[in-house]
LUMLUMDREN-2810 file (N, C-alpha, C; in Angstrom, 1 decimal):
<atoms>
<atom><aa>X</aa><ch>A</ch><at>N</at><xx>0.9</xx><yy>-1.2</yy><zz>0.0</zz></atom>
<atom><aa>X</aa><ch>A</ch><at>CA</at><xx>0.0</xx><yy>0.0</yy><zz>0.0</zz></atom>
<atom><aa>X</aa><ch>A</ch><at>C</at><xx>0.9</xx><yy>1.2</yy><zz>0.0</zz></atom>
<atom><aa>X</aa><ch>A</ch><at>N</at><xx>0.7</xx><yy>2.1</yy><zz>-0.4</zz></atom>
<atom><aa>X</aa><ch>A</ch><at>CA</at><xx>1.5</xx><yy>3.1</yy><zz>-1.0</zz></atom>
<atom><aa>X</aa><ch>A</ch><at>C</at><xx>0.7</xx><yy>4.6</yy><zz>0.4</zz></atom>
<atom><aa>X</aa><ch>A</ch><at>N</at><xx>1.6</xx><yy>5.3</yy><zz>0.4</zz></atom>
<atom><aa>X</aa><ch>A</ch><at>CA</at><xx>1.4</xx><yy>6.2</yy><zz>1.5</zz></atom>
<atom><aa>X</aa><ch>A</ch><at>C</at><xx>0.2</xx><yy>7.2</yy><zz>0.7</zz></atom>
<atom><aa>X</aa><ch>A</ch><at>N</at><xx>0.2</xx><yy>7.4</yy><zz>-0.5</zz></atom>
<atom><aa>X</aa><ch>A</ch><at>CA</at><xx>-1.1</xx><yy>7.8</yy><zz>-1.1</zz></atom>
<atom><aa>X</aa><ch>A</ch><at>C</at><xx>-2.1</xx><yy>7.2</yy><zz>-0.5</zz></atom>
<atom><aa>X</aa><ch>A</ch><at>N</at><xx>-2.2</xx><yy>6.1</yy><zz>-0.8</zz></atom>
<atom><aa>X</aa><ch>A</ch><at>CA</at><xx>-3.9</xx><yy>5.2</yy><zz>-0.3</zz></atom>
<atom><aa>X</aa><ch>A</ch><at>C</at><xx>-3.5</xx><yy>5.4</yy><zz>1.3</zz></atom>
<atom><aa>X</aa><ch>A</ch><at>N</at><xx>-2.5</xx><yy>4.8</yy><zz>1.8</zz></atom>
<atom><aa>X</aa><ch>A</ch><at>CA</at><xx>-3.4</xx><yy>5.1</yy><zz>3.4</zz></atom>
<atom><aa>X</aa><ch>A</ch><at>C</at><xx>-3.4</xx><yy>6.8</yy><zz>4.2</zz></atom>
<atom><aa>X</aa><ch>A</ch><at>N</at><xx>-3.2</xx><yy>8.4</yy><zz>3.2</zz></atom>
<atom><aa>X</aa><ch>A</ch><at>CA</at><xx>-3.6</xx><yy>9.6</yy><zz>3.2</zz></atom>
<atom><aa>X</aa><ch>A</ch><at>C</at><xx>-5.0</xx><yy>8.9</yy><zz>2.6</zz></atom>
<atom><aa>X</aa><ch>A</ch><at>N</at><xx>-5.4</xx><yy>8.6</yy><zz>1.9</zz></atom>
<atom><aa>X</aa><ch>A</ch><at>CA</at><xx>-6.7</xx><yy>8.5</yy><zz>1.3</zz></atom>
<atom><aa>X</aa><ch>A</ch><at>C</at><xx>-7.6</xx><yy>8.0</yy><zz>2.2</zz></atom>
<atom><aa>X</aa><ch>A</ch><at>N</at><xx>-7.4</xx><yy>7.0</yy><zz>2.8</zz></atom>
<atom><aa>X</aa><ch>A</ch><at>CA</at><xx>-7.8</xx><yy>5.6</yy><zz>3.7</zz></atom>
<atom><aa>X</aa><ch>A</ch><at>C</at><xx>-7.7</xx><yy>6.8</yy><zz>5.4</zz></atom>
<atom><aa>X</aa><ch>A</ch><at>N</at><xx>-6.8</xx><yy>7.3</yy><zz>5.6</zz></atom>
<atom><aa>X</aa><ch>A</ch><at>CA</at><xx>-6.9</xx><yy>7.9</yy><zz>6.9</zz></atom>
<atom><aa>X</aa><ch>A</ch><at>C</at><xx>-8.1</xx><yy>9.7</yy><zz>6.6</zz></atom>
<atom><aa>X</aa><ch>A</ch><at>N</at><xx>-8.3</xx><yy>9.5</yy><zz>5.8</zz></atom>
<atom><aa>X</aa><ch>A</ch><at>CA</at><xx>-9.3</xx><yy>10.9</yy><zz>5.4</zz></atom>
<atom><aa>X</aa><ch>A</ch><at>C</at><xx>-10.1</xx><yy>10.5</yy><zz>5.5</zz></atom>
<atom><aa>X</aa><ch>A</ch><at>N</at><xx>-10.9</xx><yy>9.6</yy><zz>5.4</zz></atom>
<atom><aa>X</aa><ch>A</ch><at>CA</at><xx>-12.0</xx><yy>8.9</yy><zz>4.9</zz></atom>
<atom><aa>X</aa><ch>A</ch><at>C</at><xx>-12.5</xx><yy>8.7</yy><zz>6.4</zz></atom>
<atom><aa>X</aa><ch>A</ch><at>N</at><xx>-11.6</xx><yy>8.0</yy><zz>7.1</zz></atom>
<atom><aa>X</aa><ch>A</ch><at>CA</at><xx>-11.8</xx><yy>7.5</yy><zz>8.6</zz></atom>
<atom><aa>X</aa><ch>A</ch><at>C</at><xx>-12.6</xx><yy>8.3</yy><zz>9.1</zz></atom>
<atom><aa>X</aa><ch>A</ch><at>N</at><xx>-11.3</xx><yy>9.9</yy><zz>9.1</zz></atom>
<atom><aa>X</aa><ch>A</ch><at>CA</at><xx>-11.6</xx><yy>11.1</yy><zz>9.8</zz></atom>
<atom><aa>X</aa><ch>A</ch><at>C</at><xx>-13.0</xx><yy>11.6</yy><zz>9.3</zz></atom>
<atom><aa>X</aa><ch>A</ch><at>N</at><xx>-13.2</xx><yy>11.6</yy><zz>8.0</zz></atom>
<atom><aa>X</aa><ch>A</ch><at>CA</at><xx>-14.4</xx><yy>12.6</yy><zz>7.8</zz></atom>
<atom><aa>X</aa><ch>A</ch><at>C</at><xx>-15.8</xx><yy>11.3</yy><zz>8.2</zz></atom>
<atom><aa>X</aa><ch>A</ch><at>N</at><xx>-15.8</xx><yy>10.0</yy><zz>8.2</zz></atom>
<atom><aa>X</aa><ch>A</ch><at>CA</at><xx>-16.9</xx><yy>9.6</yy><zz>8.9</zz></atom>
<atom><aa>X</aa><ch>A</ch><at>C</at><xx>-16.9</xx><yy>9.7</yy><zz>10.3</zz></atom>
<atom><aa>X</aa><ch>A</ch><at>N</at><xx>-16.0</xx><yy>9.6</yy><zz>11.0</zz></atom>
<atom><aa>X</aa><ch>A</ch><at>CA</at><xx>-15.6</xx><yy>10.0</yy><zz>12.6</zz></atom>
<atom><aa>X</aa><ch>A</ch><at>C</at><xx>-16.4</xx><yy>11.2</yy><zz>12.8</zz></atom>
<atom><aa>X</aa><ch>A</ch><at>N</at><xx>-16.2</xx><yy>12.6</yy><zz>11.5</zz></atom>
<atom><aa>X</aa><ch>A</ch><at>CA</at><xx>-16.7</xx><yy>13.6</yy><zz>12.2</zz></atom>
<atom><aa>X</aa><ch>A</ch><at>C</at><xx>-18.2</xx><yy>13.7</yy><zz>11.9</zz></atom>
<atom><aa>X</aa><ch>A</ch><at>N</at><xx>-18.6</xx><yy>12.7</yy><zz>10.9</zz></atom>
<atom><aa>X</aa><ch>A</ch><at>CA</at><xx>-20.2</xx><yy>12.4</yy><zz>10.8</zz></atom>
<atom><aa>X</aa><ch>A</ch><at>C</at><xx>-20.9</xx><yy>11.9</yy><zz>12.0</zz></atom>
<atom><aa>X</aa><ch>A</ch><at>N</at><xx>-20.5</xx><yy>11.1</yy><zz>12.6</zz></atom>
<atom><aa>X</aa><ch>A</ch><at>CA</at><xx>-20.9</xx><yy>9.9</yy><zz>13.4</zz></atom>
<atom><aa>X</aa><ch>A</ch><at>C</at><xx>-20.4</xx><yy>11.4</yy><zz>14.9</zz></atom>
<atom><aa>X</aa><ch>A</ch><at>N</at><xx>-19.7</xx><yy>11.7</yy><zz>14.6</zz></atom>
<atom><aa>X</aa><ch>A</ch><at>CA</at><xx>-20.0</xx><yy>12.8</yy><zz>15.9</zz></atom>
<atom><aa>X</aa><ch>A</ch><at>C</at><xx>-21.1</xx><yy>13.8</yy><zz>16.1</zz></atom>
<atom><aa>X</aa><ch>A</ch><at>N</at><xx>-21.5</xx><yy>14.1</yy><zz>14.8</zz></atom>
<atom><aa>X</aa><ch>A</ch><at>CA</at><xx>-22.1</xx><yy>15.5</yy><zz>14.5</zz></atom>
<atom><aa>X</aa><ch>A</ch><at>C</at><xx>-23.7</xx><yy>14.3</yy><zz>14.8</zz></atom>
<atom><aa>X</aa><ch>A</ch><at>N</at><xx>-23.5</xx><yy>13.2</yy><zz>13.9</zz></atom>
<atom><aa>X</aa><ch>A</ch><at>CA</at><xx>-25.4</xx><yy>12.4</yy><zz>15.0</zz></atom>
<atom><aa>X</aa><ch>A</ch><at>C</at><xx>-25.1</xx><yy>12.3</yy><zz>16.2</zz></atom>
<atom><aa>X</aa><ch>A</ch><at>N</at><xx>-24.3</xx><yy>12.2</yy><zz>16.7</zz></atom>
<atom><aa>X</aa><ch>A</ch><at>CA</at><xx>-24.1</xx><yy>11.5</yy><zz>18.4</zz></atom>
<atom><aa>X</aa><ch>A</ch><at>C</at><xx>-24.6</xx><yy>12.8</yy><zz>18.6</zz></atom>
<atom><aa>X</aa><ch>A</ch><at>N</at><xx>-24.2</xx><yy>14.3</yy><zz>18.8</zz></atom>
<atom><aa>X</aa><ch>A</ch><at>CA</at><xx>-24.5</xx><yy>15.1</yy><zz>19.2</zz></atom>
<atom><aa>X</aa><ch>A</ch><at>C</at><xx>-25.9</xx><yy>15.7</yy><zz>18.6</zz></atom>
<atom><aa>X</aa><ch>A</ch><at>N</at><xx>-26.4</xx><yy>15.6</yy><zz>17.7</zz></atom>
<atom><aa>X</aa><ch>A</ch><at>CA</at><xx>-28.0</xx><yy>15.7</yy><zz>17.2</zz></atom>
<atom><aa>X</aa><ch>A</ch><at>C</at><xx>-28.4</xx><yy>15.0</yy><zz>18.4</zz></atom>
<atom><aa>X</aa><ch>A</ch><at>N</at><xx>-28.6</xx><yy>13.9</yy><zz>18.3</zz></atom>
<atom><aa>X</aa><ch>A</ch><at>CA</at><xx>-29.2</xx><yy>13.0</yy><zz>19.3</zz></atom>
<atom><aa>X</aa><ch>A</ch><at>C</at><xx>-29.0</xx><yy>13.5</yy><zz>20.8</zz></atom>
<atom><aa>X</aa><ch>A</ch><at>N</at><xx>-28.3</xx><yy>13.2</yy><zz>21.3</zz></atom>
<atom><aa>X</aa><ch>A</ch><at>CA</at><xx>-27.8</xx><yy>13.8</yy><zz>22.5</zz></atom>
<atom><aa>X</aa><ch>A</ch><at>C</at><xx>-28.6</xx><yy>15.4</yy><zz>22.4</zz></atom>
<atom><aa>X</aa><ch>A</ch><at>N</at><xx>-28.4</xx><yy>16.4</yy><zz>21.6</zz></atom>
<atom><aa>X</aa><ch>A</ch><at>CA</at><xx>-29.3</xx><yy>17.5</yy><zz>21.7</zz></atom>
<atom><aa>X</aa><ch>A</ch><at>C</at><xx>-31.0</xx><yy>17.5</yy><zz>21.6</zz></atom>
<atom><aa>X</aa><ch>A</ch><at>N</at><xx>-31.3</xx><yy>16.6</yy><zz>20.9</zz></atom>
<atom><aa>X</aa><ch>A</ch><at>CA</at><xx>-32.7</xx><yy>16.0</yy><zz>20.7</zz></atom>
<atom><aa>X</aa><ch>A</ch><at>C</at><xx>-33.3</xx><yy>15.1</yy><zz>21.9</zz></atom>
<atom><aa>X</aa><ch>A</ch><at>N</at><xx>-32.8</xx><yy>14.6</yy><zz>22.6</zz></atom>
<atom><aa>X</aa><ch>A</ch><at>CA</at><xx>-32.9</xx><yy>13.8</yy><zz>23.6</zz></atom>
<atom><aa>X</aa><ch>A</ch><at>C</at><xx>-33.6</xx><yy>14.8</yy><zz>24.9</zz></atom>
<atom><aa>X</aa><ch>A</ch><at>N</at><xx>-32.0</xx><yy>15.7</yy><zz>25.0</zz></atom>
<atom><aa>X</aa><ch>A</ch><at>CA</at><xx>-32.5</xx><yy>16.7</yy><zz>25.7</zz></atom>
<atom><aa>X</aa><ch>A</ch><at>C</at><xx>-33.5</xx><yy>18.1</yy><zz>26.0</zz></atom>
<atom><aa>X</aa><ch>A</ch><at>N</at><xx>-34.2</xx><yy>18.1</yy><zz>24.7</zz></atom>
<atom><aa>X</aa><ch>A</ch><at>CA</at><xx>-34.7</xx><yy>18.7</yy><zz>24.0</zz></atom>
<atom><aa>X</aa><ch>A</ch><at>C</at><xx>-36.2</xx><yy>18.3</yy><zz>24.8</zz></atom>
<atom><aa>X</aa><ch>A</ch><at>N</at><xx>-36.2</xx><yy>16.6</yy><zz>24.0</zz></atom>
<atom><aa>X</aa><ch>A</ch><at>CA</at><xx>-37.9</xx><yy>16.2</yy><zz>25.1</zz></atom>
<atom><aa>X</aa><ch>A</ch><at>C</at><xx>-37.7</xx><yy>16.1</yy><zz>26.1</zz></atom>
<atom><aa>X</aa><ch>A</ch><at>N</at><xx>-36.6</xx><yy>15.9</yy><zz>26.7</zz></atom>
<atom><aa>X</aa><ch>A</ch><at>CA</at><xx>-36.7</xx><yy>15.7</yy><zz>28.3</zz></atom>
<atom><aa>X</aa><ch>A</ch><at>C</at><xx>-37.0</xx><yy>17.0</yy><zz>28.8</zz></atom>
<atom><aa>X</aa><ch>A</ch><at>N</at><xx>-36.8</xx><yy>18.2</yy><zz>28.2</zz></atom>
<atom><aa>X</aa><ch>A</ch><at>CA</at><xx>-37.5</xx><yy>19.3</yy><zz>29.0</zz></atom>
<atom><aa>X</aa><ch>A</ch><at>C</at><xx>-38.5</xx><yy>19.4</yy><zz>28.6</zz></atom>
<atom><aa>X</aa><ch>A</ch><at>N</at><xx>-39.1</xx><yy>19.3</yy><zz>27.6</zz></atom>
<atom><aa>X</aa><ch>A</ch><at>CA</at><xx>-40.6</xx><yy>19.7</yy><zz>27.1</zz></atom>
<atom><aa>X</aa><ch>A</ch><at>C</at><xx>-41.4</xx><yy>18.7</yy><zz>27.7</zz></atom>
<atom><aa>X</aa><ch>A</ch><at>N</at><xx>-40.9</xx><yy>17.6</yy><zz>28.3</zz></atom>
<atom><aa>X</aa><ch>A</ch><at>CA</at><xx>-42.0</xx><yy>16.8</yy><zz>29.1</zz></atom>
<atom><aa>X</aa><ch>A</ch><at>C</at><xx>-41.7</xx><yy>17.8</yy><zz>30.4</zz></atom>
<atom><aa>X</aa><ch>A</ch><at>N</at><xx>-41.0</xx><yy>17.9</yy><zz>30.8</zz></atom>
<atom><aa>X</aa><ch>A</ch><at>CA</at><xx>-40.9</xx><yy>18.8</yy><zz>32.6</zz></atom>
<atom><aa>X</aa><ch>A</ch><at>C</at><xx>-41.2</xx><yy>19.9</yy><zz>31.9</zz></atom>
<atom><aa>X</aa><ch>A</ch><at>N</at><xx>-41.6</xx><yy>20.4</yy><zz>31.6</zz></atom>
<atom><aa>X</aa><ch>A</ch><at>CA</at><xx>-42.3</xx><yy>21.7</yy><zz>31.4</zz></atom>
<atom><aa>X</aa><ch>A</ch><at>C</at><xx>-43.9</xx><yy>21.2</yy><zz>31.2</zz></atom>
<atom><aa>X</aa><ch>A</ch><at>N</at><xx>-44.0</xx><yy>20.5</yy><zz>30.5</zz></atom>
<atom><aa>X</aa><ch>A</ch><at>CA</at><xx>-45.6</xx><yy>19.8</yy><zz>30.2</zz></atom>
<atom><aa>X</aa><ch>A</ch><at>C</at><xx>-46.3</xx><yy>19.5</yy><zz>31.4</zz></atom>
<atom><aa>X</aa><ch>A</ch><at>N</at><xx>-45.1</xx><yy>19.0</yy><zz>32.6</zz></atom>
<atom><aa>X</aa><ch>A</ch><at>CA</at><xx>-45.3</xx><yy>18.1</yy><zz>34.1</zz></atom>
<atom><aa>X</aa><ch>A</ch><at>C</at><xx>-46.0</xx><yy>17.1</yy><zz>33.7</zz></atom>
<atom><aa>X</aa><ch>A</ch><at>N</at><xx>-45.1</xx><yy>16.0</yy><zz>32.8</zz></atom>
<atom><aa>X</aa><ch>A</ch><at>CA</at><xx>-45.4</xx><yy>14.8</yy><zz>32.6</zz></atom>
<atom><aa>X</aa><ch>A</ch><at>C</at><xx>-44.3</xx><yy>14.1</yy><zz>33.0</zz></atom>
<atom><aa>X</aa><ch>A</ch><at>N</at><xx>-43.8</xx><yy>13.9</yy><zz>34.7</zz></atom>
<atom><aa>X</aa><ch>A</ch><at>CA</at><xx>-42.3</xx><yy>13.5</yy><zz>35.0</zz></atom>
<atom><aa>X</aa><ch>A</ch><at>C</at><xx>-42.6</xx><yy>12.2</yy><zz>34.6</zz></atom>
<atom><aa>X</aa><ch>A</ch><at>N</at><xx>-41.6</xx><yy>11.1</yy><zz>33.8</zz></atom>
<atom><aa>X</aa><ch>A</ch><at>CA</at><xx>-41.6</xx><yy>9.9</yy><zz>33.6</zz></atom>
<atom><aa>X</aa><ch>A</ch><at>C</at><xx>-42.5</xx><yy>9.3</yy><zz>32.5</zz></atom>
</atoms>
């Protein structure tokens, strides 16, 4: 493997890494999101 392909192969990693961060934190913001709109509604649980 030529140091071409693993720059190619190590970019690739990084830019789904930074996908798969950018859902983790959607989610995580969306999660938190209904958990206040239920305590605000006063539907604890």
């Amino acid at each position: 493997m030529t140091p071409e392909d693993e720059k190619l192969i190590r970019r690739r990693q990084a830019g789904r890494a930074r996908v798969m961060a950018l859902l983790l934190g959607g989610l995580v913001l969306l999660i938190f999101a209904i958990s206040i709109a239920k305590i605000q509604l006063g539907m604890h649980g």
